[in-house]
NUVEX-557108 format. One record per residue (C-alpha): residue number from 1; residue in three letters; x, y, z. Coordinates in steps of 0.05 Angstrom, whole numbers, plus 5000, padded with zeros to 4 digits. Layout:
N
num->NUM&residuo->ALA&px->X&py->Y&pz->Z
...
This chain:
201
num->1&residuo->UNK&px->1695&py->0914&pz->3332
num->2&residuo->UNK&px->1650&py->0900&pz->3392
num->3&residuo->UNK&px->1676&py->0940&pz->3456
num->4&residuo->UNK&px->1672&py->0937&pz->3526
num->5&residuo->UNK&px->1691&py->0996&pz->3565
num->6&residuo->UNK&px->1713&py->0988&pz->3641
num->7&residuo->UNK&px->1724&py->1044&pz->3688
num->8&residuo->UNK&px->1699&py->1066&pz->3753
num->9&residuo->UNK&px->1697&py->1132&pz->3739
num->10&residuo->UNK&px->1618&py->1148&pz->3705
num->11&residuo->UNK&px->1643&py->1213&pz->3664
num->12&residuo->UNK&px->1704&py->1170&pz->3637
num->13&residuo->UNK&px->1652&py->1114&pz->3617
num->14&residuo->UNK&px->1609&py->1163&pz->3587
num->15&residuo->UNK&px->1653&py->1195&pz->3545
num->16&residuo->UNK&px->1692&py->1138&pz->3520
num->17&residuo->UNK&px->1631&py->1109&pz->3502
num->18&residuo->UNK&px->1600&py->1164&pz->3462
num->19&residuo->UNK&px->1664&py->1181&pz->3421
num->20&residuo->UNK&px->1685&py->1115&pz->3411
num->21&residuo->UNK&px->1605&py->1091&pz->3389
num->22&residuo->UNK&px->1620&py->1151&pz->3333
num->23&residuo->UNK&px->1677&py->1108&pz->3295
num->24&residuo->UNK&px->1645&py->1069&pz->3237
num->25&residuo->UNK&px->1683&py->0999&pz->3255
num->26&residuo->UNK&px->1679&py->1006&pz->3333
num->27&residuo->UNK&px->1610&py->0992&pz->3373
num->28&residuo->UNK&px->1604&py->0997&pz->3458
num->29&residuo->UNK&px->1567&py->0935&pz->3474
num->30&residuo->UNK&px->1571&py->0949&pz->3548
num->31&residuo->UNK&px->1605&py->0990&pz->3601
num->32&residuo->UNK&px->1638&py->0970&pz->3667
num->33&residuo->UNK&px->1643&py->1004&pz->3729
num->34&residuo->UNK&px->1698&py->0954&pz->3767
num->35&residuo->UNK&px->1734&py->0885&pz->3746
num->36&residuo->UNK&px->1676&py->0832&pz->3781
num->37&residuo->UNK&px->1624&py->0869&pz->3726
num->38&residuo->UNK&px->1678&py->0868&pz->3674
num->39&residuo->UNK&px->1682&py->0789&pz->3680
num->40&residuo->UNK&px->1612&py->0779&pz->3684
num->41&residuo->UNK&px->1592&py->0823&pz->3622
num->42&residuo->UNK&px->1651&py->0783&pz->3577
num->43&residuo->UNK&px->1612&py->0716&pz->3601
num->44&residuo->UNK&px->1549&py->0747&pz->3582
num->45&residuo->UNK&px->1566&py->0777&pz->3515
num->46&residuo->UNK&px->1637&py->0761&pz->3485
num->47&residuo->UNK&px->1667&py->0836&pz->3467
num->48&residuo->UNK&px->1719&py->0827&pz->3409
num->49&residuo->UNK&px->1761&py->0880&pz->3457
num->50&residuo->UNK&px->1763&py->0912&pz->3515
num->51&residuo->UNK&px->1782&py->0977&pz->3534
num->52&residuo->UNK&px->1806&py->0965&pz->3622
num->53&residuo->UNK&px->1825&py->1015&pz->3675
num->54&residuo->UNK&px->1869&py->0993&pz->3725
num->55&residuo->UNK&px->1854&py->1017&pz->3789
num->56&residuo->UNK&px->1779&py->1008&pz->3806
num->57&residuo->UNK&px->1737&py->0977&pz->3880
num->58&residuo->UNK&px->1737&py->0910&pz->3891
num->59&residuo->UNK&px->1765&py->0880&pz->3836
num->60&residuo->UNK&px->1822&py->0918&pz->3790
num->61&residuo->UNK&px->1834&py->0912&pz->3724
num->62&residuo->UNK&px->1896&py->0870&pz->3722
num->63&residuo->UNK&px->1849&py->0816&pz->3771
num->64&residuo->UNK&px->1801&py->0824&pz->3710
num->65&residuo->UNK&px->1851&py->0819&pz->3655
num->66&residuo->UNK&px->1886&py->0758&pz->3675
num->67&residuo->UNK&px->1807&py->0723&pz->3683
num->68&residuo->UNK&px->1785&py->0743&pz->3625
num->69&residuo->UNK&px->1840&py->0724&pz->3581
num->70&residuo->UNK&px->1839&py->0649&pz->3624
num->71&residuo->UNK&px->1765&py->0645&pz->3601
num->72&residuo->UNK&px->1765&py->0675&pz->3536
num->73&residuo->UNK&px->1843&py->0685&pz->3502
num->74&residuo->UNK&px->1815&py->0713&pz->3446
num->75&residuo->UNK&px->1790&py->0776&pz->3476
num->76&residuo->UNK&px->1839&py->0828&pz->3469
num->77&residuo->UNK&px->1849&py->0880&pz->3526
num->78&residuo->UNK&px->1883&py->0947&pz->3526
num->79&residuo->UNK&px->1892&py->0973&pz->3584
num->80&residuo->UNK&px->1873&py->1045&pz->3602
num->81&residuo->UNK&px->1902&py->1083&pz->3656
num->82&residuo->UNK&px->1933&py->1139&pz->3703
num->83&residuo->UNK&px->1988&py->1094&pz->3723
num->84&residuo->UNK&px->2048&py->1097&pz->3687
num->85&residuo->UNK&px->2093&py->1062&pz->3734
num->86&residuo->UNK&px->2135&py->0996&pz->3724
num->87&residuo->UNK&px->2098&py->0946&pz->3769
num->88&residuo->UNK&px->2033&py->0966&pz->3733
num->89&residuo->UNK&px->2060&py->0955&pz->3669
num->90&residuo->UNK&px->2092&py->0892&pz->3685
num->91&residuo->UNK&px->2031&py->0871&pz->3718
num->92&residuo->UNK&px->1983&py->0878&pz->3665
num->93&residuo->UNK&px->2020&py->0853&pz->3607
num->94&residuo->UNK&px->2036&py->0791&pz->3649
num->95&residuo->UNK&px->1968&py->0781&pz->3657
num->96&residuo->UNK&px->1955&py->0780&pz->3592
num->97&residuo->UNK&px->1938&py->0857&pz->3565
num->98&residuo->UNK&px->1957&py->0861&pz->3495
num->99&residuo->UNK&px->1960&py->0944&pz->3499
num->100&residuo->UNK&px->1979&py->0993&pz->3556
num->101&residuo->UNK&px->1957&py->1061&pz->3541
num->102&residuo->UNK&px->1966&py->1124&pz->3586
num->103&residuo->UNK&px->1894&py->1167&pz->3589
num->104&residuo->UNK&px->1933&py->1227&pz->3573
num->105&residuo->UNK&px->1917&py->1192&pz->3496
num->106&residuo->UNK&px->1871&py->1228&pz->3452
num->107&residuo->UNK&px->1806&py->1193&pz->3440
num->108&residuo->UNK&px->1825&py->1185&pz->3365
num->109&residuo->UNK&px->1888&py->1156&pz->3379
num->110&residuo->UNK&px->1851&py->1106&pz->3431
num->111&residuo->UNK&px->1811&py->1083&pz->3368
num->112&residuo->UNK&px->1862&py->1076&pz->3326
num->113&residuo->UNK&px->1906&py->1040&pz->3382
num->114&residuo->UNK&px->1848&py->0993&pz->3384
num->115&residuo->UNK&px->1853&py->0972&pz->3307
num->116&residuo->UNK&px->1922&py->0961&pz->3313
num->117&residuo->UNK&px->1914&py->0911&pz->3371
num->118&residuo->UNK&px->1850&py->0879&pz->3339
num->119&residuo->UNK&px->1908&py->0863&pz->3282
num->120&residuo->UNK&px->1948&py->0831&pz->3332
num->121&residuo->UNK&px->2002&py->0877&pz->3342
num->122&residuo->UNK&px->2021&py->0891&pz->3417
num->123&residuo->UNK&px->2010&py->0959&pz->3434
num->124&residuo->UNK&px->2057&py->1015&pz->3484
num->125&residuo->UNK&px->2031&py->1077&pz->3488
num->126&residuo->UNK&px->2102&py->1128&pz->3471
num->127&residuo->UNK&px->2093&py->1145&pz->3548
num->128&residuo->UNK&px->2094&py->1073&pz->3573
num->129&residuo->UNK&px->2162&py->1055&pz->3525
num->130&residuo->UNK&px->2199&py->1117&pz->3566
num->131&residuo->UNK&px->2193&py->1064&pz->3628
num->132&residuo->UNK&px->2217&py->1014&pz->3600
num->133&residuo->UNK&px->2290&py->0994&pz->3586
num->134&residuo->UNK&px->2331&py->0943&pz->3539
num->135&residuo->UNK&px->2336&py->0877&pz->3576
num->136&residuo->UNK&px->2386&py->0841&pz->3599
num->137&residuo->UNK&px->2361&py->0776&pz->3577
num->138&residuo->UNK&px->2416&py->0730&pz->3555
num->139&residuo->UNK&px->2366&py->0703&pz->3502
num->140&residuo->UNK&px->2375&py->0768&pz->3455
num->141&residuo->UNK&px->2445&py->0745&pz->3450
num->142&residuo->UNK&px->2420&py->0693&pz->3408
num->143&residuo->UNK&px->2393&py->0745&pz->3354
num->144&residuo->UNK&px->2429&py->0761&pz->3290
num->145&residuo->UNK&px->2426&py->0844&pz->3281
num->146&residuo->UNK&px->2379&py->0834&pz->3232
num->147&residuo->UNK&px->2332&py->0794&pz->3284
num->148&residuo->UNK&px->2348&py->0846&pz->3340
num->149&residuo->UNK&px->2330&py->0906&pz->3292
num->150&residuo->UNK&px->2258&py->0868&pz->3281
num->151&residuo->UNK&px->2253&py->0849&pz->3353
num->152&residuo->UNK&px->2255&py->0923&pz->3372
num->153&residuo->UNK&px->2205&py->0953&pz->3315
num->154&residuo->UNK&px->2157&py->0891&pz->3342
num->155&residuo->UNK&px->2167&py->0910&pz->3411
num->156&residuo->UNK&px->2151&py->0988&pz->3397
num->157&residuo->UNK&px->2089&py->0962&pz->3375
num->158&residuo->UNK&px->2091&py->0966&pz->3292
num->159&residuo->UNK&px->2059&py->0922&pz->3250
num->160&residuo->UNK&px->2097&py->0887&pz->3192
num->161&residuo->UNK&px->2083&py->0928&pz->3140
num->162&residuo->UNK&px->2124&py->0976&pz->3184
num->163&residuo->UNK&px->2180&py->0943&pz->3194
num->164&residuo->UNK&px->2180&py->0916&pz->3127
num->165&residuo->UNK&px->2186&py->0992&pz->3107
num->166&residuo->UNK&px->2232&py->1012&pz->3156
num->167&residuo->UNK&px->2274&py->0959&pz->3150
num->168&residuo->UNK&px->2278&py->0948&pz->3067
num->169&residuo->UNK&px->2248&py->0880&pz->3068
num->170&residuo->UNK&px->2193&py->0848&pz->3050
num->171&residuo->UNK&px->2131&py->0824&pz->3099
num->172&residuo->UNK&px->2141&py->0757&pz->3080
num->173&residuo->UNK&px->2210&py->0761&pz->3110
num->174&residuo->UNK&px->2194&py->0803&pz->3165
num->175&residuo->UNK&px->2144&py->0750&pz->3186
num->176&residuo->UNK&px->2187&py->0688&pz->3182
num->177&residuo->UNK&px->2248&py->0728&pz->3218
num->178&residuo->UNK&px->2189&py->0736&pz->3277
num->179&residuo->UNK&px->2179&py->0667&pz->3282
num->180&residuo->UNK&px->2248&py->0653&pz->3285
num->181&residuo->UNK&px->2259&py->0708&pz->3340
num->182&residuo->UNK&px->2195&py->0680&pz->3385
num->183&residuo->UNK&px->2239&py->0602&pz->3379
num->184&residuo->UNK&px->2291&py->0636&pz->3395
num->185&residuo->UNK&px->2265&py->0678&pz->3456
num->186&residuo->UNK&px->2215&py->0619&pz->3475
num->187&residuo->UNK&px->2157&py->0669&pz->3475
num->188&residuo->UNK&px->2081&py->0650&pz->3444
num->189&residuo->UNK&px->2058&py->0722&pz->3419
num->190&residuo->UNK&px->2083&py->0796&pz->3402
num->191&residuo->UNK&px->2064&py->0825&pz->3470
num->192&residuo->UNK&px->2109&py->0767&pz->3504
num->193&residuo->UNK&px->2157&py->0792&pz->3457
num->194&residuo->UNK&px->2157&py->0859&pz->3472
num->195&residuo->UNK&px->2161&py->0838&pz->3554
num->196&residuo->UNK&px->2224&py->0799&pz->3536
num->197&residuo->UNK&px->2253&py->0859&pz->3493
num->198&residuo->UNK&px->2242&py->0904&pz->3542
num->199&residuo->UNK&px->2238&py->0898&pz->3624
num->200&residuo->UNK&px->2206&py->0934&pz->3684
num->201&residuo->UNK&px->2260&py->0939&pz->3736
């Protein structure tokens, strides 16, 4: 996994970088000190992630998120920040971040945050899901229990194979209830999923 680290802060950067270079499957291509550099650097050198602070000078991550993914959708980007707040949250992931993370996270879990996204799953960090709430969204309505069981394991960020496991079925039926659910909810991916699971008001 090529990685691109963005963060204002040059001890952040630094360390990131070096504990994250030491994981067999993840290599720092580049660092980022603000959102302009970030945008730049993925037109440069396509990262297959990227690892995005929020609040920076000039331009902030969620600026920087929504570009990126406008230019280049097949980047992922988890966000990494202080801010744990609703608007933040709802922000980013409307942008297009595919992971919200809290930097309270150990670098180890950071890593293996980053596989799971890089395997397409949507990922909230345990402190981010405390924010958030069950919708309201007459949509879920439409959900069999079954559906609405799968819909909530998908938006807590598990893969599949989870679910499958949790839930007694098989993958093959997990995945074809998904695709159902995504009709149903009129939503494109797992993160929009998750945003119309769960809401930030």
């Amino acid at each position: 996994m090529k990685l691109l680290i963005v963060d204002d802060d040059p001890l952040i950067r630094q360390s990131l970088e070096i504990s994250l270079n030491r994981q067999e499957d993840i290599e720092v291509i580049g660092c980022a000190e603000d959102g302009a550099s970030a945008v730049e650097m993925c037109k440069n050198s396509t990262p297959h992630a990227v690892l995005m602070d929020i609040r920076m000078p000039g331009m902030d991550g969620i600026a920087a998120t929504r570009i990126i993914k406008s230019r280049h959708p097949e980047v992922r980007i988890m966000m990494l920040t202080t801010f744990d707040d609703r608007p933040n949250i709802q922000q980013a992931l409307a942008a297009g971040a595919n992971g919200y993370l809290i930097k309270t996270n150990k670098i180890s879990d950071i890593a293996g945050k980053l596989r799971v996204m890089m395997d397409g799953v949507g990922v909230l960090g345990a402190d981010v899901l405390k924010k958030l709430t069950p919708t309201e969204n007459p949509a879920l309505e439409t959900l069999t229990p079954r559906e609405r069981d799968i819909a909530r394991l998908v938006a807590q960020g598990l893969a599949n194979k989870d679910i499958a496991k949790e839930l007694f079925l098989s993958e093959g039926t997990i995945r074809n209830n998904i695709v159902v659910i995504m009709e149903k909810l009129e939503v494109s991916n797992r993160t929009q999923l998750g945003m119309a699971y769960y809401h930030q008001s």
